[in-house]
VMD Tcl script that draws the C-alpha trace (Angstrom):
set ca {
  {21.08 11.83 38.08}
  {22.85 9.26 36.85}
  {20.22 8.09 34.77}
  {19.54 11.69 33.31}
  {23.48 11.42 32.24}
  {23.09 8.41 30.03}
  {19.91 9.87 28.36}
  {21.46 12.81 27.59}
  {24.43 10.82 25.82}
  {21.95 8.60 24.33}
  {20.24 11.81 22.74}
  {23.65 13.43 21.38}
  {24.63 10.18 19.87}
  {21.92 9.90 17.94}
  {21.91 13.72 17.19}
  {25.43 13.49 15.60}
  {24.31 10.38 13.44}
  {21.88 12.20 11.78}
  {23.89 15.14 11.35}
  {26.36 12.85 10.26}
  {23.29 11.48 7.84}
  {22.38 14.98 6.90}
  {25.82 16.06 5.65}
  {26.87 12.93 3.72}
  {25.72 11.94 0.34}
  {22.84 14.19 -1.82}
  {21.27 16.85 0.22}
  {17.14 17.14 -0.09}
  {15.87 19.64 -2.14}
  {13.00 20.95 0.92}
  {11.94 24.79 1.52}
  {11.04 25.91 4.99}
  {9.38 24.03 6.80}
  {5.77 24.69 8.10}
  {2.87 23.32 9.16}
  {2.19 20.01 8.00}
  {-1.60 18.73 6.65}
  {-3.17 17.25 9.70}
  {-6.04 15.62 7.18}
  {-3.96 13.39 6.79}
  {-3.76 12.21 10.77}
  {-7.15 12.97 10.73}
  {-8.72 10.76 8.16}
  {-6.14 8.26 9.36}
  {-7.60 8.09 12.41}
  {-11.49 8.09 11.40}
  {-10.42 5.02 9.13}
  {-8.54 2.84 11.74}
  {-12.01 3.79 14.11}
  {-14.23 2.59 11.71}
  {-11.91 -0.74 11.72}
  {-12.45 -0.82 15.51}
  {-16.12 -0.51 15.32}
  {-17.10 -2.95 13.11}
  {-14.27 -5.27 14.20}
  {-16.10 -5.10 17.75}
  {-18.99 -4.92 16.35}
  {-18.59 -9.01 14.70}
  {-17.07 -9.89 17.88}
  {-19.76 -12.36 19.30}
  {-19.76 -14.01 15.71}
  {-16.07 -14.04 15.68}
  {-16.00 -15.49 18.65}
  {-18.53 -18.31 17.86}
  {-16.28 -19.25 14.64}
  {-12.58 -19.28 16.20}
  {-13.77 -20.18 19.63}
  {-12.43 -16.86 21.44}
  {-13.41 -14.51 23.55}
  {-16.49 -12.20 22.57}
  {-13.64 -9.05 22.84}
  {-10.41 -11.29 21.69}
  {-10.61 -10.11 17.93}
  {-11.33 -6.24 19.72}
  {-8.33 -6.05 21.72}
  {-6.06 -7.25 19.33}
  {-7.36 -4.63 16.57}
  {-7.03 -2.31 19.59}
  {-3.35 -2.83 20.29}
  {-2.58 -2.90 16.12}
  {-4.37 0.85 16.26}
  {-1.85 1.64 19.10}
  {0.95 0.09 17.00}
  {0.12 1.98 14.19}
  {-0.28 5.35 15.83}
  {3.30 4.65 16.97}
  {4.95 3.85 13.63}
  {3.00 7.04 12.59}
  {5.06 9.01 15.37}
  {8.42 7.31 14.72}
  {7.77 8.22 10.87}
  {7.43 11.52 11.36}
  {10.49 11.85 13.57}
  {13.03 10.58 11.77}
  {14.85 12.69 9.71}
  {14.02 12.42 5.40}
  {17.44 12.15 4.94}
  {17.73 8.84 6.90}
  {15.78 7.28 4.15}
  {17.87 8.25 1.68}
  {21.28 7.49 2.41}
  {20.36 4.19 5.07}
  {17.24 2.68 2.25}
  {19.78 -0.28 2.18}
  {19.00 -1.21 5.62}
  {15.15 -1.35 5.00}
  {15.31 -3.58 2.00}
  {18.02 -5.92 3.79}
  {15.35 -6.58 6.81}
  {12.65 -6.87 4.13}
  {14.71 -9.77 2.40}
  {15.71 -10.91 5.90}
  {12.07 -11.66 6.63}
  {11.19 -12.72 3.22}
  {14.03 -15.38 4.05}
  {12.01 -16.23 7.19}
  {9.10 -16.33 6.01}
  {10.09 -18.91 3.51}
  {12.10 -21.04 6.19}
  {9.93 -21.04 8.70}
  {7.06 -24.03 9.48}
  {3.67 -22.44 8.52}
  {0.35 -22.70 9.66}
  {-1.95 -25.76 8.64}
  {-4.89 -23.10 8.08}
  {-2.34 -20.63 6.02}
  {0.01 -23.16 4.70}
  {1.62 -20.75 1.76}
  {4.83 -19.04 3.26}
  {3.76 -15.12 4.15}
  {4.34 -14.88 7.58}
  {6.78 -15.31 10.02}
  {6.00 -16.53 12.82}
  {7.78 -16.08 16.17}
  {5.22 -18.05 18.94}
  {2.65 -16.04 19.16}
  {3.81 -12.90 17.23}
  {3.82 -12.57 13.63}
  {3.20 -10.34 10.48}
  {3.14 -10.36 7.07}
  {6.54 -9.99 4.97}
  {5.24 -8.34 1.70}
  {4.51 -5.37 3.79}
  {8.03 -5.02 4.53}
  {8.78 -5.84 1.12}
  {6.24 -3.27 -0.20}
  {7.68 -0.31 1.62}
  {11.05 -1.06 0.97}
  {10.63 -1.29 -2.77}
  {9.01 2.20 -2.71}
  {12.04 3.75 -1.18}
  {14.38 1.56 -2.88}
  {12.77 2.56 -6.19}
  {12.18 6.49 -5.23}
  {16.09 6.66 -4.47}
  {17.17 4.84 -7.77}
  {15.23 6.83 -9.93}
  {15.56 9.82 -8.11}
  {19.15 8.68 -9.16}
  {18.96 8.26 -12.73}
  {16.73 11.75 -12.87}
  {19.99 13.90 -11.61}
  {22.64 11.69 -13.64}
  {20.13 12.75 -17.08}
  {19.60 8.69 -17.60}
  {15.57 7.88 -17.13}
  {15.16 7.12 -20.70}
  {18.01 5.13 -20.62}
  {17.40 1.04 -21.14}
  {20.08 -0.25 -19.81}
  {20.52 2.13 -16.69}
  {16.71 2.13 -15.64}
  {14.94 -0.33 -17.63}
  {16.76 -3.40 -17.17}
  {17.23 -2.94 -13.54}
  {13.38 -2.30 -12.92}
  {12.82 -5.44 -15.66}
  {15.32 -7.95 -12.95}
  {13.64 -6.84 -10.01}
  {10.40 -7.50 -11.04}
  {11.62 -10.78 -12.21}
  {13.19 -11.42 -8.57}
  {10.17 -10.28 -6.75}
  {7.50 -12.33 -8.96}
  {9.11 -15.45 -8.14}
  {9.55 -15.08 -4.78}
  {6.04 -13.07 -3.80}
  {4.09 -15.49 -6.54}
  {6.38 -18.55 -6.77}
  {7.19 -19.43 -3.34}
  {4.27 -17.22 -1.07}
  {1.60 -17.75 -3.80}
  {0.92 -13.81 -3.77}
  {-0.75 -12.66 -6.58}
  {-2.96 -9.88 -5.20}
  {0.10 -8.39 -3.37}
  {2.68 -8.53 -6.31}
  {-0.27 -7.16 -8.02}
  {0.19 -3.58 -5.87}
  {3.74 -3.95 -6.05}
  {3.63 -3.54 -10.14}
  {1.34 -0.87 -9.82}
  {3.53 0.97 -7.22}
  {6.36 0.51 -9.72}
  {5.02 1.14 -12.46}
  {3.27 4.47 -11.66}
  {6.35 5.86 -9.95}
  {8.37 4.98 -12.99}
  {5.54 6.79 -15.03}
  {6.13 10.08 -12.87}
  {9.52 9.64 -13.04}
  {9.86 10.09 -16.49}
  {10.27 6.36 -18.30}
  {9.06 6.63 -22.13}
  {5.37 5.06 -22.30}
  {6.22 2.92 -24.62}
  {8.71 0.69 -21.72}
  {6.61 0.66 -19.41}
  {3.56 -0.64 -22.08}
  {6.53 -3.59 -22.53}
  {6.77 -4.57 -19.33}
  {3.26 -4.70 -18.80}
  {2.53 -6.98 -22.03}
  {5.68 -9.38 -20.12}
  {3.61 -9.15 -17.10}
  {0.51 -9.95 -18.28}
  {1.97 -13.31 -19.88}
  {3.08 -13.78 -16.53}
  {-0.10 -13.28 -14.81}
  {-1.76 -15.86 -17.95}
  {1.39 -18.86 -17.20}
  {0.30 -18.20 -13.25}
  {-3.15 -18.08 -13.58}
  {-3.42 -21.15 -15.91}
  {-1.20 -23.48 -13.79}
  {-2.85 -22.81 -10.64}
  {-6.07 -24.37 -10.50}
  {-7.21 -22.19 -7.29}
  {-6.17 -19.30 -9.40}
  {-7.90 -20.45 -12.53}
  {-11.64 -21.17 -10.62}
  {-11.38 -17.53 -9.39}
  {-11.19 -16.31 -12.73}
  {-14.20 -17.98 -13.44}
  {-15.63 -17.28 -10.39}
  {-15.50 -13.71 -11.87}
  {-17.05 -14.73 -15.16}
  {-19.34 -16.64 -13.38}
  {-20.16 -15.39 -10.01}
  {-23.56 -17.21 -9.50}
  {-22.68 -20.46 -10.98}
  {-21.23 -22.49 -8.01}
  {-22.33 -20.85 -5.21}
  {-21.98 -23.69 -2.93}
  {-18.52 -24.34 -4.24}
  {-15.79 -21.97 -5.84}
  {-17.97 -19.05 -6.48}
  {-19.19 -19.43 -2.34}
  {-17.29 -16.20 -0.95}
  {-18.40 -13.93 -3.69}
  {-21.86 -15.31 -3.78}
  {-21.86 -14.55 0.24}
  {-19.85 -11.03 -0.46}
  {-22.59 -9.89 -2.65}
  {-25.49 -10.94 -0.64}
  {-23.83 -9.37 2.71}
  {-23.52 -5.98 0.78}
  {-27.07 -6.35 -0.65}
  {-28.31 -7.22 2.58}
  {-27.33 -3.78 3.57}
  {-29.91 -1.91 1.63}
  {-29.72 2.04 1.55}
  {-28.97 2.81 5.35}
  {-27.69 -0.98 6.19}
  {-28.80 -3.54 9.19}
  {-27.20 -2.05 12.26}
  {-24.26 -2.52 14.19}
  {-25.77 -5.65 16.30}
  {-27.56 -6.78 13.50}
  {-25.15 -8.40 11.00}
  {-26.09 -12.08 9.97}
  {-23.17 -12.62 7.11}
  {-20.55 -12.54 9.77}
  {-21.71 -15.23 11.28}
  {-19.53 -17.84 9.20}
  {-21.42 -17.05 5.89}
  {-18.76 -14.88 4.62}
  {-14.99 -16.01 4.76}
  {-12.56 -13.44 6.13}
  {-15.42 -11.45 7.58}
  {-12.66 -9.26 9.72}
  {-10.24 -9.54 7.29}
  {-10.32 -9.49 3.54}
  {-14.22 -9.19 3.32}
  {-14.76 -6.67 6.20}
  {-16.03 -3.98 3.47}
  {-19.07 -6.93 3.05}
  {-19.45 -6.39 6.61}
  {-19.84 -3.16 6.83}
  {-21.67 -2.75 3.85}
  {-24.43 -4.83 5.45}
  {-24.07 -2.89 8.97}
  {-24.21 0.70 6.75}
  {-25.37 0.19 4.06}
  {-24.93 1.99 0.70}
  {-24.81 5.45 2.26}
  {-22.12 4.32 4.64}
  {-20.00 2.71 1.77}
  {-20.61 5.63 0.07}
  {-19.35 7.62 3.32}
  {-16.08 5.34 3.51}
  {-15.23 5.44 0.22}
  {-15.51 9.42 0.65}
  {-12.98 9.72 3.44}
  {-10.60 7.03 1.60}
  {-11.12 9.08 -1.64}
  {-10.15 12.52 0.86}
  {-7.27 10.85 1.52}
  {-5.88 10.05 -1.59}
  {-6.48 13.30 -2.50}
  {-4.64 15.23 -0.28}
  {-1.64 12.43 -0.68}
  {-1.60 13.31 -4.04}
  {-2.17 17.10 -3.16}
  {1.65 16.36 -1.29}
  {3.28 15.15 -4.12}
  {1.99 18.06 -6.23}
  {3.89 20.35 -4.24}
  {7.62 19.00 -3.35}
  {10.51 20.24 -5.18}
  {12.52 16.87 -4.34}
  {12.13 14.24 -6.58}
  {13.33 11.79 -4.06}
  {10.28 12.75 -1.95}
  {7.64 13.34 -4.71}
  {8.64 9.26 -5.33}
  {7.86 8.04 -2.03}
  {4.52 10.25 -2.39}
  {3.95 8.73 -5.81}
  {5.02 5.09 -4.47}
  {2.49 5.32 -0.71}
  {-0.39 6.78 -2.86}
  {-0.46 4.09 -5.17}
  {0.14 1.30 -2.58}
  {-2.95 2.97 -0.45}
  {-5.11 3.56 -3.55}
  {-4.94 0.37 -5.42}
  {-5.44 -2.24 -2.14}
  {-8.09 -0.57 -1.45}
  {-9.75 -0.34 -4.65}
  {-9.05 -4.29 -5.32}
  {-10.62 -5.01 -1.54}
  {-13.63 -2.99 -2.57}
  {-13.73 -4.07 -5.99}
  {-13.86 -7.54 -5.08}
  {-16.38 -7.16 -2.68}
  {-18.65 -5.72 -5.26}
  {-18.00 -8.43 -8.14}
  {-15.63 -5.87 -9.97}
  {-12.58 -7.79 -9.90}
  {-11.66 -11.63 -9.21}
  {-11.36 -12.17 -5.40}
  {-8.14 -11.54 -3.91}
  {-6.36 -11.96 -0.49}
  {-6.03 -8.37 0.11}
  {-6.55 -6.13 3.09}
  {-8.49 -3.01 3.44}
  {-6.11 -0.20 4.70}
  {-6.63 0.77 8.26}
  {-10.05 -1.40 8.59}
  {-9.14 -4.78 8.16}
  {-8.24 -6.81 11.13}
  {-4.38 -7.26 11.51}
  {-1.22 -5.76 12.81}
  {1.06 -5.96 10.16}
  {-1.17 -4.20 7.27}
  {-2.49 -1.56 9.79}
  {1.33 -0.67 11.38}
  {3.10 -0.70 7.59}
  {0.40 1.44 5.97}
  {-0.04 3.80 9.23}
  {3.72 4.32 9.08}
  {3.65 5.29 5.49}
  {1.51 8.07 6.09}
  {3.36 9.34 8.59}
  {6.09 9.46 6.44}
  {4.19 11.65 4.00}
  {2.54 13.52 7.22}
  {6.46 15.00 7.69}
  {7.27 15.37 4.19}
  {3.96 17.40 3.81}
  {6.37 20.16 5.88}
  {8.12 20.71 3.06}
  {5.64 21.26 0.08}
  {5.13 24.95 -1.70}
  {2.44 26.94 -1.89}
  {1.22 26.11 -5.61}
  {1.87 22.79 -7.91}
  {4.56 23.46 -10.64}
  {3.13 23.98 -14.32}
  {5.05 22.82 -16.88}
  {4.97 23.09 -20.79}
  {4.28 19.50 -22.07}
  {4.75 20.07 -25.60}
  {6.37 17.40 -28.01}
  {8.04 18.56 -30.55}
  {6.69 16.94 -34.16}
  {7.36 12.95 -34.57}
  {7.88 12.16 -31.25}
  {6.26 8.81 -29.99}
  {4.36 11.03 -27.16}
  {2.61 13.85 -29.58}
  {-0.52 12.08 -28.86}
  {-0.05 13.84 -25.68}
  {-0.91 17.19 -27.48}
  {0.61 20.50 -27.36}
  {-1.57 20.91 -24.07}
  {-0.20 22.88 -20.84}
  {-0.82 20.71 -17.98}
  {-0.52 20.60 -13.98}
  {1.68 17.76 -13.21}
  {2.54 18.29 -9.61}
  {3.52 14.88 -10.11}
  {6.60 15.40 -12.14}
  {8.03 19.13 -12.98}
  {11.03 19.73 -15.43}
  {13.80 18.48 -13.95}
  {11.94 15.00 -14.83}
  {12.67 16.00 -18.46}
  {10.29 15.12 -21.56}
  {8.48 12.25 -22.47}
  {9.82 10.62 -25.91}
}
mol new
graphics top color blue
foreach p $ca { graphics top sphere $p radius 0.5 }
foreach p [lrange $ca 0 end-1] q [lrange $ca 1 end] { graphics top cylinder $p $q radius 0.2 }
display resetview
């Protein structure tokens, strides 16, 4: 009984704080709430289960290269699933509002860890600073980092969207122009990042987009980053022979060019219907990162082209029906976060993939839900349970809007069309 007491107290304190959450600051703009779309547990699911199969799958060879247990890699994928599944739950219970009004908490423990991760000792094999490690637990900061700057960003434009100021340079653009500033040196200068401040860009950058920012800002801060990415690529010499690694695949393939030489041959190797699951030969230390950052390689070889085809199919079903949430919410709070963990999703895992096929240069970079490791799997798993509540909030239809630009503005080349932007609906205002 006594017991039953302090849960009960437990249960209204935390019921008041959110009530206390729900009537403070903006209220959400969210209809009646209804079913949510389960395809988005569902492919969830299918992907983190084709991560456990071909994670267990590689075990023996896994084993052989790390000297572990023929399971060890198996298990650990196993309790990251669990993980996951349980940030999923926690997402979808706490209340939308709580990421609103509290986002300051969330990007004060993603600096806190970035701080960590700097100051801590790091690992002879990993030596640039991206983890933190606590004995034998530890995860990735830029994951933290990432979701924080998508609900720092979806709240501060939300922001300037109600207060009329998204075109306005020094309210919006400025601010967006620091904290990419901040975040390059940090994720690039001190963790040597590039892949993952990469995504972060893109997540800004296409949120902004929705949001409203003129075209012609957002084409400025992409010619600034680009000069960045030049000054980082050119005075990084590991950086630099991956460029020409890309240029070049097949000239050093004992040398620089040695994990996309291997990448290529492991998803050759695969042929139309692919080796088998007991039948993979690149995984046995031919191809770096099998379980990690070249896993899509792996399973290439193991399924061949109709089973990348396949996986690309349910990733591509995701996205969709991610963006299909974002098309309906009248918030624009929530439409941002949408915008923000559809664009985080979508763009890792067309660089992993990419990369893996000789598209783009090779980059440390996880494939969501398959690769091996907690932190990437638990952070992205979470995110779509975020959406997975939000999705209880959507209308019935996607709002059309009237895009048309009145003569001599810098967007006519938009055209006097009518469009469905789900995205974005009138309250975002016109593009000039």
């Amino acid at each position: 009984m006594p017991d039953m007491s302090v849960r009960q107290t437990i249960r209204k304190k935390i019921s008041r704080y959110f009530e206390m959450l729900q009537s403070s600051g903006d209220p959400l703009k969210i209809g009646r709430r209804h079913k949510p779309d389960y395809w988005l547990l569902v492919l969830t699911i299918m992907l983190m289960l084709v991560g456990l199969i071909v994670i267990y799958s590689i075990g023996p060879a896994l084993a052989i290269t790390y000297g572990v247990s023929t399971n060890y890699f198996a298990y650990k994928q196993l309790i990251a699933v669990s993980l996951g599944l349980i940030g999923f739950l926690i997402a979808t219970r706490v209340p939308l509002i709580w990421w609103k009004n509290t986002y300051k908490l969330l990007v004060a423990f993603a600096a806190l860890t970035t701080l960590a991760a700097i100051v801590l000792p790091v690992n002879p094999n990993y030596p640039a600073h991206r983890w933190v490690r606590l004995g034998s637990f530890s995860f990735q900061s830029v994951d933290v980092v990432t979701l924080a700057v998508i609900i720092w960003i979806a709240g501060f434009l939300a922001m300037k969207i109600k207060q009329g100021l998204i075109k306005n340079t020094r309210a919006v653009f400025v601010p967006l122009a620091v904290s990419l500033v901040i975040l390059g040196v940090i994720i690039v200068g001190v963790q040597s990042d590039l892949g993952s401040m990469g995504v972060i860009v893109a997540i800004m950058s296409a949120m902004a987009y929705v949001a409203g920012m003129p075209l012609k800002r957002l084409i400025i801060i992409f010619v600034i980053i680009m000069i960045g990415v030049v000054i980082a690529v050119v005075s990084s010499p590991y950086r630099l022979a991956r460029v020409q690694t890309y240029l070049h695949p097949h000239s050093n393939c004992q040398g620089s060019s040695y994990q996309a030489c291997q990448s290529l041959i492991s998803v050759g190797s695969g042929g139309l219907v692919g080796l088998g699951l007991g039948k993979s030969v690149q995984a046995y230390g031919y191809v770096p990162e099998a379980s990690n950052d070249s896993i899509f390689a792996i399973f290439a070889e193991k399924f061949g082209f109709v089973g990348g085809v396949i996986l690309i199919g349910i990733f591509f079903m995701l996205f969709n029906h991610l963006k299909n949430v974002s098309e309906r919410l009248e918030d624009d709070f929530l439409r941002l976060i949408v915008i923000g963990i559809f664009t985080w999703l979508s763009i890792q895992t067309l660089i992993n993939i990419g990369s893996m096929l000789g598209l783009f240069p090779l980059k440390g970079i996880t494939l969501p839900f398959i690769s091996y490791g907690g932190t990437s799997i638990v952070f992205s798993t979470a995110a779509v349970g975020l959406v997975f509540q939000i999705s209880r909030y959507t209308s019935l239809k996607p709002v059309e809007i009237n895009n048309d630009t009145k003569k001599g503005k810098s967007n006519e080349d938009f055209g006097n069309r009518r469009r469905v932007r789900g995205a974005y609906h009138s309250n975002f205002g016109r593009r000039g």
